[in-house]
N, C-alpha and C positions, 0 to 999 in steps of 0.2 A: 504493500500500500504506500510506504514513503518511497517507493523507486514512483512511482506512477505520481506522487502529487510533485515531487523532485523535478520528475521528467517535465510536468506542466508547465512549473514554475520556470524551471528553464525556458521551454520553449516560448511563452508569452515574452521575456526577459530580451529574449534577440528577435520578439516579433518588434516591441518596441524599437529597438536596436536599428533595425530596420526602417522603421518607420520615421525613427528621428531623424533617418539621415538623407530619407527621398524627402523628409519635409524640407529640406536644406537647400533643395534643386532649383533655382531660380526659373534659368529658362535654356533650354538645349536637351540634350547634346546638337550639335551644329557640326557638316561634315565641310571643311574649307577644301582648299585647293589642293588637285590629284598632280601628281606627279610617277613618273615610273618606280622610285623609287623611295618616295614618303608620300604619306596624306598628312594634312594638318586638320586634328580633330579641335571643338571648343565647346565650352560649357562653361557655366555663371551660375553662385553658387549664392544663396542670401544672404550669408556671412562664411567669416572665413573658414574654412573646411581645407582638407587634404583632399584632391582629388588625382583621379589616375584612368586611365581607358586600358581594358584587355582586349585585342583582339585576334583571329582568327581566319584562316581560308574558308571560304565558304565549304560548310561539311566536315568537316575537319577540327573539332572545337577541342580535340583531344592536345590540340599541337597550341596552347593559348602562347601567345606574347603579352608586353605590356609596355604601355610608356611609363617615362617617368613619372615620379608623382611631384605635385605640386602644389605650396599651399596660396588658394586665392586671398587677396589679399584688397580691403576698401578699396587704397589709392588707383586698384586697376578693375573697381567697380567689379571687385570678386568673379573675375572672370580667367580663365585659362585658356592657353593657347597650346597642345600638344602635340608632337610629332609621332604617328608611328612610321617607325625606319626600318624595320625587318618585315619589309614586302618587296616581292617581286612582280614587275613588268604584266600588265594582261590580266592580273588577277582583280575577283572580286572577294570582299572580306566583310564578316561579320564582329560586330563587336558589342563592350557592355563597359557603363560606367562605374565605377568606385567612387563614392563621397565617407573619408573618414573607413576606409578597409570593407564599407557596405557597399553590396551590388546594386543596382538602383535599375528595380526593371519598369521598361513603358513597355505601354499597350500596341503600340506598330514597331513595325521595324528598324533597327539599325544597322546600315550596310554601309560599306565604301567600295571604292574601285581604284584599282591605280589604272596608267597611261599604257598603252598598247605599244610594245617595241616593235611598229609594224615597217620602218624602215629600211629598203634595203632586203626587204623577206617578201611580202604581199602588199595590198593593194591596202590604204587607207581604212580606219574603218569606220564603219555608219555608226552616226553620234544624234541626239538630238539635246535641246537645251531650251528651255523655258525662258520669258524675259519679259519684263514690265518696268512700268514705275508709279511711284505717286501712290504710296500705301500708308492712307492716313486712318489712324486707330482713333474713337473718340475717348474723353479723357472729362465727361463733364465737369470738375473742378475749376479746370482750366481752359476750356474751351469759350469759344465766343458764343452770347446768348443765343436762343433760335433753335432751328432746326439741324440737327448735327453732319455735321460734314460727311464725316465716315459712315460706310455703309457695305452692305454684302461682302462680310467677312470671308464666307465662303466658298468664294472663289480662288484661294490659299489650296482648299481640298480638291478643287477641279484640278487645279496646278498638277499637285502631288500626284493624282488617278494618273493622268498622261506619262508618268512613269519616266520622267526627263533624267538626263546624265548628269545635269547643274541647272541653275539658275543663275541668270546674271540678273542683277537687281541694277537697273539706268538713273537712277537716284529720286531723291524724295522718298527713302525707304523711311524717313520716318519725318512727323515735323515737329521740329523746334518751336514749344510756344514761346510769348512773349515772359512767362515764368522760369522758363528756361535757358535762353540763350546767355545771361549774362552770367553764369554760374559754372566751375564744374560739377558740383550740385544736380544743379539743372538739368544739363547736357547728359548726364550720365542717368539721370533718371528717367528722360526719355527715350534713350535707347534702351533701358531694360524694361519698361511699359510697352512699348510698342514689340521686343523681343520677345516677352511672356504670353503675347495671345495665344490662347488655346488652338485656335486654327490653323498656326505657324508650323505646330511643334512635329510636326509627322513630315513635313515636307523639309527643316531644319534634318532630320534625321537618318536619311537615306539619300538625300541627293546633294550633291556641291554645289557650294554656294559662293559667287564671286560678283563686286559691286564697284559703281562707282557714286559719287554723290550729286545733289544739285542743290539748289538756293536751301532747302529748308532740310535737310541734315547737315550743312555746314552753317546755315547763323541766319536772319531774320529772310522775311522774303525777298526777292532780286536781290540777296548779299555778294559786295563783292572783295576786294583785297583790301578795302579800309575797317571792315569786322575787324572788332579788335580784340576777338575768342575764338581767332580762326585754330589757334594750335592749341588748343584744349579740346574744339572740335574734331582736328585732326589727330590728336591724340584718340579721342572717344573712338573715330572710325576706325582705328589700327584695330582695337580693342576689343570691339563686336565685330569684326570683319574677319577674313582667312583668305586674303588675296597673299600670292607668295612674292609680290614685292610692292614696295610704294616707292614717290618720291623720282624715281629714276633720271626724271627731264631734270632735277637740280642740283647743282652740288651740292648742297645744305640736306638734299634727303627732304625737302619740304614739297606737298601737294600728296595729292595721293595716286600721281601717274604711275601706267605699270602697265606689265602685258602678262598676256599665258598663252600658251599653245593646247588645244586639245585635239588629237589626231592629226589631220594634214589642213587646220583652220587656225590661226595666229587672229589673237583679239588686244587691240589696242586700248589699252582703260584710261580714259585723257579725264583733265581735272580742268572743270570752266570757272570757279570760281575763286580759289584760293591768292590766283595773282591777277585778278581777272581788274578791267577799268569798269569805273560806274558807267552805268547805263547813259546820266545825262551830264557825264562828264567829255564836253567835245573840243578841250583845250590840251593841245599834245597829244602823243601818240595810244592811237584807241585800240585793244586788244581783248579777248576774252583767254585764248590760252597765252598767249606773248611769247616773245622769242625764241625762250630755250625751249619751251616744251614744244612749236612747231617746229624749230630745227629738230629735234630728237625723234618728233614723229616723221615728217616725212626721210629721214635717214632710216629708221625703223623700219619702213614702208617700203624703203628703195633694197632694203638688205634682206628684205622676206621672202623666203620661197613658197609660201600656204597658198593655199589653191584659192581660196578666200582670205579677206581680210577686213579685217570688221572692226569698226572706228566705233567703241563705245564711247557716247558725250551727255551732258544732259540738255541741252541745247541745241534746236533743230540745225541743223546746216544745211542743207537746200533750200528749205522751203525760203521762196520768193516772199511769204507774207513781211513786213517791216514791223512785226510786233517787238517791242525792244529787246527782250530777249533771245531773239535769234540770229547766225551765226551774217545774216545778210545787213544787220546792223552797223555790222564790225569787217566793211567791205571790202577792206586790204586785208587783213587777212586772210578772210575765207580765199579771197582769189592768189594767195599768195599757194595756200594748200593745194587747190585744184591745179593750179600752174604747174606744180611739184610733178602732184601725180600723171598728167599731159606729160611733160618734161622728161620724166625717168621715164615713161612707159609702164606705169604700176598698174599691174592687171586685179581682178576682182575686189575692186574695195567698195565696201558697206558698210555704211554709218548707220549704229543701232542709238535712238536716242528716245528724251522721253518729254517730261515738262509741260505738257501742253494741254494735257485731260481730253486729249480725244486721239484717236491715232488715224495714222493715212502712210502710204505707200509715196515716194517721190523721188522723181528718175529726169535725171539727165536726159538731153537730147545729143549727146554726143557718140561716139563712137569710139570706143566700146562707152556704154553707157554709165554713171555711177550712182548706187543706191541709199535711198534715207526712209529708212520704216524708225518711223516714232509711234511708239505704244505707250497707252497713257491712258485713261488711268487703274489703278488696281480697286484703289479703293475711295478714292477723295472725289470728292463735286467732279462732275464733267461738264462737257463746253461744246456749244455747235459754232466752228466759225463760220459760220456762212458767209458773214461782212470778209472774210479775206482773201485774199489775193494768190493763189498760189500753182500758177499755172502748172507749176511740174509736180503737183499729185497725180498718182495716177488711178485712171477711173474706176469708180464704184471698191474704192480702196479707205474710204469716209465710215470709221466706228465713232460714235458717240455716247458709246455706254461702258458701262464698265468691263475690261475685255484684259486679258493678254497673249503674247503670242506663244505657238511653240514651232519652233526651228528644226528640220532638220537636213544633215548633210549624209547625202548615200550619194554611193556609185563607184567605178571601176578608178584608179589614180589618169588624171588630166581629162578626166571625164564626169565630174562628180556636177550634183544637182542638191541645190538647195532651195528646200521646200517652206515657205511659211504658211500659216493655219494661224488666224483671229478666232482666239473662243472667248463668248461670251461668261457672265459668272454662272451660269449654267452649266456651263461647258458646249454650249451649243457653236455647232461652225460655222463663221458669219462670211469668213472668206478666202481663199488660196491662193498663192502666187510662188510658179516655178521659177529659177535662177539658173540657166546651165551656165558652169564654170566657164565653156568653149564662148559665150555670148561676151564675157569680158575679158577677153582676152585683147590686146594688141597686137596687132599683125606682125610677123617675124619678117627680120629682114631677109 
């Protein structure tokens, strides 16, 4: 009889045990950036806690690894950033969190994948990748009076169904209220608010996630290099993000410029605001990304062999409309870029952007042509331009609801075809547009 109320007491003892320590789970696990030969996993913890990730080959759970462990700590808004490094190329992997030596199990899946050593052996392979912007969570404390902005959360879970490779987030992944921006305080609390929704947490958990930012995750609305919380901001984004570089276009390391490669598609992640001029400042030289980061990109551009190549910004860049924040604004530059790309002969580039709360398709009339699909928005107020101008949309390519895209790139190497699909938050398909690789190419001499 005392082995059995023994046995109880025990066992109650590490149920608690257990439970104190998923209480501790802020908001993740989050699977960052693939590589052939690490993934970068992360997790945010509500106070400080020891945490650690085990994981495993798919099927294979007898063979566990683990990362380091590490304790989260306030000043980095109890978040963790971890490598696993004992994987190999091609592989997909399952794994589980540790908070404090407790397992911590969810309800859906956690998988990773590394990068495919398909180089030089076989033909590129078929990838796809989810992509939006503009995912505003409501927050009524501090929201503006009325009717709330944010709405149809669950369109997160349409996301996740399509079973994507990553997510690239084109920024306004969260906004900054006005309680916010001037604080690290602030700033850190509305990334882990808008992290923690429950509809995030299963698409956070099986697919990569990589981002870049616009006005309202970096500092008040249209912010531009005069924010004077840009590197607390730029801090916060390192933070909650798992891109595997930032900074690149600077020597200082400042911005959050950066690239990745997945299969045979090179994605350029540009930063519009952190050095960017005000909007109605038209005294001296006017720029949204400025010097070094177009020198670094169109060098980037000219040195890339990817079949595609795909200009993440948050900021339209084609579109003809003169709404102040797009790239036709800022008219020496954009044409300094396009110049580039004429000039080298840079074959397949596609500018994925966001900003705008409605999306549209818009193409070049040149030869080879070059592409700007802005998707917009996920979750925040949307917008019908009808008043704008934009000759180079392309037809019946006009969403005005809450929608995003899903991507994908199939086909044989110098033959490949990329596909986009608009789904509503439904998940319903509102519209499709093929890309053959051979259509942007530049004629060989």
């Amino acid at each position: 009889m005392w082995k059995y109320y023994l046995t109880t007491l025990l066992c109650c003892l590490v149920g608690q045990a257990v439970f104190a320590q998923a209480n501790l789970l802020q908001s993740g696990p989050m699977v960052g950036y693939s590589e052939m030969k690490e993934v970068l996993l992360w997790v945010q913890t509500k106070s400080s806690a020891k945490v650690k990730f085990a994981y495993w080959e798919k099927g294979n759970a007898a063979q566990k690894k683990f990362t380091e462990e590490v304790n989260t700590k306030a000043d980095e808004a109890f978040t963790a950033r971890l490598i696993a490094n004992q994987v190999e190329p091609g592989k997909r992997y399952e794994y589980e969190l540790y908070i404090n030596n407790q397992k911590i199990t969810r309800s859906y899946p956690l998988e990773f994948q590394t990068q495919v050593l398909w180089q030089y052996r076989t033909d590129p392979p078929n990838f796809k990748f989810t992509t939006g912007s503009c995912l505003y969570i409501n927050d009524t404390p501090y929201d503006r009076p009325g009717k709330p902005y944010g709405s149809n959360y669950e369109i997160l879970t349409r996301m996740y169904e399509q079973k994507p490779d990553f997510m690239l987030w084109l920024g306004d992944n969260i906004y900054l209220r006005e309680v916010d921006w001037g604080t690290k305080t602030g700033i850190f609390y509305r990334n882990t608010h808008t992290r923690s929704i429950p509809e995030l947490q299963a698409l956070l958990g099986s697919v990569h996630h990589y981002a870049i930012w616009d006005d309202h995750d970096y500092g008040p609305n249209d912010s531009d290099k005069s924010y004077p919380h840009k590197d607390l901001t730029l801090e916060a984004f390192k933070l909650f993000w798992g891109n595997p570089n930032y900074g690149v276009a600077n020597p200082q390391g400042k911005g959050i410029t950066g690239t990745f490669v997945w299969g045979d598609v090179q994605f350029f992640l540009l930063d519009d605001r952190y050095f960017r001029t005000a909007n109605n400042n038209f005294a001296g030289n006017r720029c949204i990304l400025c010097e070094e980061q177009v020198e670094w990109l169109i060098n980037a551009l000219a040195s890339s062999q990817a079949s595609f190549k795909i200009i993440a910004v948050g900021s339209q860049f084609l579109s003809l409309s003169k709404t102040k924040e797009n790239f036709i604004n800022f008219p020496e530059e954009r044409q300094k870029i396009l110049d580039a790309i004429v000039k080298n002969k840079i074959s397949g580039v596609i500018f994925l952007t966001g900003d705008r709360h409605f999306t549209e398709l818009s193409k070049t009339n040149t030869n080879p042509p070059i592409y700007d699909l802005t998707v917009s928005p996920l979750t925040s107020g949307t917008f019908n331009p009808e008043k704008e101008q934009n000759e180079l949309r392309v037809p019946n390519t006009l969403v005005t609801e809450h929608n995003f895209a899903l991507i994908e790139v199939t086909g044989k190497r110098k033959e490949r075809v990329m596909s986009i699909k608009i789904f509503n938050k439904d998940g319903k398909e509102l519209w499709k547009q093929e890309i053959q690789e051979k259509d942007l190419q530049y004629p060989r001499n």
